[in-house]
C-alpha positions in Angstrom: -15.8 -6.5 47.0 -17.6 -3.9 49.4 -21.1 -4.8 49.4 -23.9 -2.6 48.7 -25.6 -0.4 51.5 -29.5 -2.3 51.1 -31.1 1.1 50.9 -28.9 1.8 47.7 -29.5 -1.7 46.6 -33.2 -1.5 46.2 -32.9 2.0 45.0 -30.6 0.7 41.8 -32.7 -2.0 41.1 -36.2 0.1 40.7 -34.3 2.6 38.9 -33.3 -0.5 36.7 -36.8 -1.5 36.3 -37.9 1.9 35.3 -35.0 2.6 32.7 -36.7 -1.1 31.1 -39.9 0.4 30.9 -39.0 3.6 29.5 -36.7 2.3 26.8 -39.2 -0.5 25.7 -41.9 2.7 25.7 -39.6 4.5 23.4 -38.9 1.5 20.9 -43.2 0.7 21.0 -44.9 2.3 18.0 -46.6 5.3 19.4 -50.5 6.8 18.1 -50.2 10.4 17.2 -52.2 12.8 18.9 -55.6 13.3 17.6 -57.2 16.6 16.8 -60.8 17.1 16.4 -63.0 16.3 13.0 -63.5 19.8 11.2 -67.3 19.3 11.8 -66.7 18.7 15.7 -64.5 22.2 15.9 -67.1 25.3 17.0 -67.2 27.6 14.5 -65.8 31.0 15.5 -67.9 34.1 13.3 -66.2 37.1 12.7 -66.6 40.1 14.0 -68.1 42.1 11.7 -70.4 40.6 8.8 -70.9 43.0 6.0 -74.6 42.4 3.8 -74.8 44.5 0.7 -78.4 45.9 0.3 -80.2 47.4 -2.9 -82.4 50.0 -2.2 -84.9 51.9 0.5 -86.9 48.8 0.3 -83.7 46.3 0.1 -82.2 47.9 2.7 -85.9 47.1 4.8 -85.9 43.5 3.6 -82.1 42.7 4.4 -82.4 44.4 8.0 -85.8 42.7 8.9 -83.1 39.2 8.8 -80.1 40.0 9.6 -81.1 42.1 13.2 -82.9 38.9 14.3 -78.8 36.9 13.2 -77.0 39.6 15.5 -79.4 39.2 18.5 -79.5 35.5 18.1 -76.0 35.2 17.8 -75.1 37.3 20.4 -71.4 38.3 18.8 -70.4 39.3 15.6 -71.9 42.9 14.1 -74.2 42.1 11.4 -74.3 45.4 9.2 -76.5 46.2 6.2 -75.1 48.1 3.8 -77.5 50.3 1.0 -75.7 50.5 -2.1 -77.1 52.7 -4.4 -77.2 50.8 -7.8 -76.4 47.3 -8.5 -73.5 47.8 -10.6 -72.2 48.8 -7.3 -73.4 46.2 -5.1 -71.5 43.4 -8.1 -68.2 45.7 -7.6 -68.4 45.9 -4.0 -68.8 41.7 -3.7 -66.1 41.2 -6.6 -64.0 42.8 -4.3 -64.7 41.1 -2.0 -65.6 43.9 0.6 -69.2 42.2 1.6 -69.4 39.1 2.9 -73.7 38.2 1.4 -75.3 40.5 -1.0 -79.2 40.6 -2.6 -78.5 39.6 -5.8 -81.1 40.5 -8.6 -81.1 37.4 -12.0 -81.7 40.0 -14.7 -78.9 42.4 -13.1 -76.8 40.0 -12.6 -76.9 38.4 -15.9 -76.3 41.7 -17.5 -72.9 42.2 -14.9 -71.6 38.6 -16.3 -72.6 39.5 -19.8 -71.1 42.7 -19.3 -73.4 45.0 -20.9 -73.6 48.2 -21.1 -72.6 50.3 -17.5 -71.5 46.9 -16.3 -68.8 46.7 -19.2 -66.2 48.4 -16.6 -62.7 47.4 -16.2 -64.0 46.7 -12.3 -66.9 45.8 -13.3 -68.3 43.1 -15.7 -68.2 39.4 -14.9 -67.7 38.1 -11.1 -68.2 34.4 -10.0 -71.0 34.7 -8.1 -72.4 31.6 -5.5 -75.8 31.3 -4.5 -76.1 31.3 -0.6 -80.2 31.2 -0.5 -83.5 33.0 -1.6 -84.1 36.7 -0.4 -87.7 36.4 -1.9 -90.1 35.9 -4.5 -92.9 37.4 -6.3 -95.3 35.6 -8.6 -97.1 36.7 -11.5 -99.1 35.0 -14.6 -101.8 34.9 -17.1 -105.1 35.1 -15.6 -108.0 33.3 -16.9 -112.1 33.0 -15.4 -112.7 30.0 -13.3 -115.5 28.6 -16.1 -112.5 29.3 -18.9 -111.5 26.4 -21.2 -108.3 27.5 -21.3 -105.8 25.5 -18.9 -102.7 25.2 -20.3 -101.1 27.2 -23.2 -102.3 25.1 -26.0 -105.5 25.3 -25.4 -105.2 28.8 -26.7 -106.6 29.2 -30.0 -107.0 32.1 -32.8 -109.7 34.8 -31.5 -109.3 34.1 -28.0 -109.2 37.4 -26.6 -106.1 39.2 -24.4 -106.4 42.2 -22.5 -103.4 44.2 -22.3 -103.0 47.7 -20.9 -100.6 49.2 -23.6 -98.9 47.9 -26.7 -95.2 48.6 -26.0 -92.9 46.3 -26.3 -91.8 45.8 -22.8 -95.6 44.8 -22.3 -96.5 42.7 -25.5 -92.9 40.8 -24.4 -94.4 37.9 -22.0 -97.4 37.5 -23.9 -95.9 37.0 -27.1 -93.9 34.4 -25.3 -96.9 32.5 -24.2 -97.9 32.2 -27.3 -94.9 31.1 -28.5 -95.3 28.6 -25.8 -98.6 27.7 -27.3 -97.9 27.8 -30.7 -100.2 30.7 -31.9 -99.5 34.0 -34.3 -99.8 37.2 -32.2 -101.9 38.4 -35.5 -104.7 35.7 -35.0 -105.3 37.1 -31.2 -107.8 39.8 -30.4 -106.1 42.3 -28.6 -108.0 44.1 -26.1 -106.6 47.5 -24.9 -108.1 48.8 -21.3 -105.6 50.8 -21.3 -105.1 50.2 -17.3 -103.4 47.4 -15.7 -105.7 46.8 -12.8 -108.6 47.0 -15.5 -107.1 43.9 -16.9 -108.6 41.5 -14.4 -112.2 43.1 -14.6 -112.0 42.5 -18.3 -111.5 39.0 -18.1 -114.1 38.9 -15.1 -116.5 40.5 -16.8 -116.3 37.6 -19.9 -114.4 40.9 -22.9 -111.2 39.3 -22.4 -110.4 35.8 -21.7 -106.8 36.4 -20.9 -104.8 38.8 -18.8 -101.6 39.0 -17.0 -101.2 40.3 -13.4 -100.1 39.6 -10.0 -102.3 37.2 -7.7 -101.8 39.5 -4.9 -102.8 42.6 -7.0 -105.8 44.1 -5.3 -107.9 43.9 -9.0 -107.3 40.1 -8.9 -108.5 39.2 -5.4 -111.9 41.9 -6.4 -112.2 39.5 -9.7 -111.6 36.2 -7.7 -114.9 37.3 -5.3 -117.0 37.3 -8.8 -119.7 34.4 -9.6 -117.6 32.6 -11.6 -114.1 33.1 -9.9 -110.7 32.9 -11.4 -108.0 30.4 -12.2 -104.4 30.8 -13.6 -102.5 29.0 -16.7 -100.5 26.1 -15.4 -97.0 26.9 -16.6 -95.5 24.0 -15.8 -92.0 23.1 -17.9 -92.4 19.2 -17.4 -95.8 19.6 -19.5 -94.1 20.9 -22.8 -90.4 21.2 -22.8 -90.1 22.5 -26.0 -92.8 24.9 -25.5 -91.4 26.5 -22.5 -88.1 26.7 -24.7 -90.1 28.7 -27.3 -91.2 30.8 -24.3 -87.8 31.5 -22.5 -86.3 32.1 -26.4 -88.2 35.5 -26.3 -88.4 35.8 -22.3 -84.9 34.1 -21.3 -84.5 35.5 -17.9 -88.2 33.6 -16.5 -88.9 31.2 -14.2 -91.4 29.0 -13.3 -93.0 27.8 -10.1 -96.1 27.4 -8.1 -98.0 30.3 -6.8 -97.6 30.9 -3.2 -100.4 33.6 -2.3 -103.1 34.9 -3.8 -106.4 34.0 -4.0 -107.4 29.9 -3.4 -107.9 29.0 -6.8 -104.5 29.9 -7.8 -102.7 29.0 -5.2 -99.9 25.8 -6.3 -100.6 26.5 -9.9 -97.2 26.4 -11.9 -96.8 30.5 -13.1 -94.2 32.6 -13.7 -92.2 33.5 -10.9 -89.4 36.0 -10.2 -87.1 34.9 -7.2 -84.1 37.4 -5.9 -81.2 35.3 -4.1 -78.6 35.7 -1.4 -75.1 35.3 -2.8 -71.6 35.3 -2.2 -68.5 35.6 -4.0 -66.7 32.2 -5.0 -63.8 33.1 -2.8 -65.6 33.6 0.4 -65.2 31.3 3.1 -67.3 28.4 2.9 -67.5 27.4 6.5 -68.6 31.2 7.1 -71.0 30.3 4.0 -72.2 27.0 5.4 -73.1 28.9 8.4 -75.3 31.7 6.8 -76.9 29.2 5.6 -77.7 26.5 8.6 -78.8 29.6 10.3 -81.3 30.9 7.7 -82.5 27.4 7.8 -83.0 26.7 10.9 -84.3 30.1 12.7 -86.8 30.6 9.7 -89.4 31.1 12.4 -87.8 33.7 14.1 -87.3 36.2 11.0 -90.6 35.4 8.7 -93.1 37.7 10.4 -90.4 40.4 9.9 -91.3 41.1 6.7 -93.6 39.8 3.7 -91.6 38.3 1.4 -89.4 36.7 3.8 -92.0 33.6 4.2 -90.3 32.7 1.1 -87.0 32.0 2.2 -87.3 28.3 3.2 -85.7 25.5 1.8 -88.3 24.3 -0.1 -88.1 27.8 -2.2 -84.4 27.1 -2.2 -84.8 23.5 -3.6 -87.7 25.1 -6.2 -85.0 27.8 -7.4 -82.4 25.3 -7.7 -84.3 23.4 -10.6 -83.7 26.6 -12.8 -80.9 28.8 -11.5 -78.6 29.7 -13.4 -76.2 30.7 -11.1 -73.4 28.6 -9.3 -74.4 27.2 -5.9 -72.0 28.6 -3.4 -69.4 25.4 -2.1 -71.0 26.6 2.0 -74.2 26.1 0.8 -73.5 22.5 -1.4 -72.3 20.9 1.9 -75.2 21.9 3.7 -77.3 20.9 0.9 -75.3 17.7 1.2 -76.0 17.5 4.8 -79.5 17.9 4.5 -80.0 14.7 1.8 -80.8 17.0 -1.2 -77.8 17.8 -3.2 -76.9 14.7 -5.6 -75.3 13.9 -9.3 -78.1 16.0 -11.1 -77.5 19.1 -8.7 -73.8 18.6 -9.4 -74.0 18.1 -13.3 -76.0 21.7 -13.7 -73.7 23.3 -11.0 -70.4 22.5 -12.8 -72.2 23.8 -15.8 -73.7 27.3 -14.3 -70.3 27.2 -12.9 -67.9 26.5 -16.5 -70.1 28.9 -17.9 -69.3 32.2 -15.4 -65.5 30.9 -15.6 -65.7 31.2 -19.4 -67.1 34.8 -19.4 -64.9 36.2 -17.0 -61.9 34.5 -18.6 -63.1 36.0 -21.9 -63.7 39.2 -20.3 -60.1 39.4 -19.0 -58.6 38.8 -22.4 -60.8 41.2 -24.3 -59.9 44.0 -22.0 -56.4 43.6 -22.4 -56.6 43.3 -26.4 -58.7 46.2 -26.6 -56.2 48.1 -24.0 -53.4 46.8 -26.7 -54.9 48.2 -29.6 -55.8 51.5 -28.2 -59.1 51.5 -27.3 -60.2 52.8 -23.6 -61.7 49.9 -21.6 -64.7 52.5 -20.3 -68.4 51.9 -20.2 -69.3 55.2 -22.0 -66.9 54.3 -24.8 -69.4 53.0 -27.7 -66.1 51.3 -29.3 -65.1 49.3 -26.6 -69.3 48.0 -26.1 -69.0 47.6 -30.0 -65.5 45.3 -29.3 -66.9 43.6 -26.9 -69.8 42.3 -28.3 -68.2 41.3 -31.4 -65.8 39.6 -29.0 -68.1 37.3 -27.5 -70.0 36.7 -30.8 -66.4 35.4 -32.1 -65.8 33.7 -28.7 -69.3 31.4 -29.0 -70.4 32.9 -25.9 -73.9 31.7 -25.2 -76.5 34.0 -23.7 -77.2 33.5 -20.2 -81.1 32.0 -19.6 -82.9 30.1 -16.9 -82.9 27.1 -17.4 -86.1 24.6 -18.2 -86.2 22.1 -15.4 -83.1 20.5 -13.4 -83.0 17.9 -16.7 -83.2 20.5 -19.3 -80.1 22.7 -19.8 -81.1 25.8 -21.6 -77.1 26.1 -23.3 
């Protein structure tokens, strides 16, 4: 047998040696490649953000924010959009055509209701998700700093009220604290100035012992530099549950929270207070919603100069809001909530319930257009029969009416 030329020798054994390697590398159980955690994977904005705007003064508010997000994140085009009317603004975010959009409680509540101009076929109920707080505004029943009267139930028959005009939409929130206190309207002495900023100088000057305004308004800060000063009526919900159910029963859409400015003496006293919110359709991305969010968050200081009411966008207002909402929290903002330490089973028990609740109207909604459309009648806003059906509808249906709710513990439906 011819021997083997010793340079082809060794070449034939490490080519032996290798093909032994390479098949015991192929019969070994191999890891899969990994690929990056979600949470480790930049997040890529895109390139155009769209932020629906109510308003002259909306339109200010939105843009004093959202500038400071476009130079900060050097990228996307963050545009504000003015939409004229708020029926509007809900259509434009149904359809998903704005990414964030102010969103107002008492016009939203009548867009998932569906009442009147909202009763559209493109309009009417949307699920909307809370993203953050755009602002707030506080407001309450002012009382002289040597005044008895604390709380609602101190209120008693003949204290005096000063009101500024008997209307209706101005007798509303009183009647409602005394509901809250548990007093007839007709055993109160009414005192008519007539004026709103007269109000305050009324209770000041000892012929009322009661008023309602503003903390900021210019007649409370004159009327809190008088001898004896002012105070405001803790409204607090955790004092009387079932008083501040009697309250909302006739007042549905209030909600309660400590008074951020204003003069001293009323400042962390539990009032009325009227937050407007950030939101976002259900459907929208919630890593782009997470985002918004974390970056709200954490550049507050860079944006709450910009304009007054945005020193009210932190996440303690965010946290206070979430107590009464009644509006689904958007899934972006839950995990940074999650994040954070703050969301847990109590936040998740009243979200699931704002949440079944929106479901349930738009559901309904759906159905009731398409009967109506069935038995002839034109789904149109202006058409008193179809306002008539619809109403009737979500009588039949159980549909509850859509309030703020007491505390995080006390579901208002």
């Amino acid at each position: 047998m011819k021997q083997l030329n010793p340079l082809f020798k060794a070449l034939a054994i490490s080519l032996a040696a290798f093909a032994v390697v390479w098949l015991s590398g192929c019969n070994s159980q191999q890891a899969p490649p990994t690929t990056p955690a979600a949470s480790e994977v930049e997040f890529e904005w895109p390139s155009t953000l769209h932020i629906a705007a109510t308003g002259a003064s909306g339109e200010a508010k939105t843009v004093s924010w959202a500038a400071v997000m476009e130079t900060d994140l050097n990228g996307p085009l963050v545009r504000v959009v003015n939409v004229a009317a708020w029926t509007n603004t809900y259509k434009e975010m149904a359809a998903g055509n704005m990414v964030v959009s102010q969103i107002d409680k008492s016009t939203l509540r009548d867009c998932v209701e569906a009442i009147d101009e909202y009763a559209s076929p493109d309009g009417g109920p949307w699920i909307a998700g809370l993203v953050w707080i755009d602002s707030l505004a506080s407001t309450g029943f002012m009382v002289r700093g040597d005044s008895d009267i604390r709380k609602p139930e101190d209120i008693q028959s003949g204290t005096k009220i000063a009101i500024w005009n008997d209307k209706s939409a101005t007798m509303s929130p009183f009647r409602s604290l005394l509901a809250w206190a548990g007093v007839s309207e007709d055993d109160i002495i009414w005192v008519n100035t007539g004026d709103y900023a007269a109000c305050p100088r009324a209770v000041a000057e000892g012929r009322a012992d009661i008023c309602m305004a503003a903390p900021v308004a210019p007649s409370v800060m004159e009327a809190s530099a008088a001898p004896n000063g002012i105070r405001y009526i803790e409204l607090d919900p955790r004092d009387n549950p079932a008083g501040v159910e009697a309250f909302l029963e006739l007042s549905p859409l209030y909600d309660f929270g400590p008074i951020a400015a204003g003069p001293q003496s009323c400042i962390g006293t539990w009032s009325i207070i009227s937050y407007k919110y950030l939101g976002a359709d259900m459907n929208a991305d919630p890593a782009l919603v997470y985002n918004i969010a974390t970056w709200l968050d954490e550049n507050y200081d860079k944006y709450k100069d910009r304009y007054a009411s945005n020193t009210n966008m932190t996440l303690n207002d965010l946290v206070t809001a979430l107590q009464t909402i009644y509006i689904p929290v958007h899934p972006g903002l839950i995990q940074y909530l999650e994040e954070k330490g703050i969301w847990d089973e109590q936040y998740e028990a009243r979200n699931q319930k704002n949440l079944a609740l929106f479901e349930q109207y738009h559901q309904a909604y759906q159905t009731a257009m398409l009967q109506a459309a069935n038995m002839g009648i034109e789904v149109k806003s202006s058409n008193q029969t179809w306002l008539d059906y619809w109403e009737n509808f979500k009588i039949e249906k159980g549909l509850p009416l859509i309030k703020m709710h007491l505390d995080l513990t006390h579901d208002s439906w």
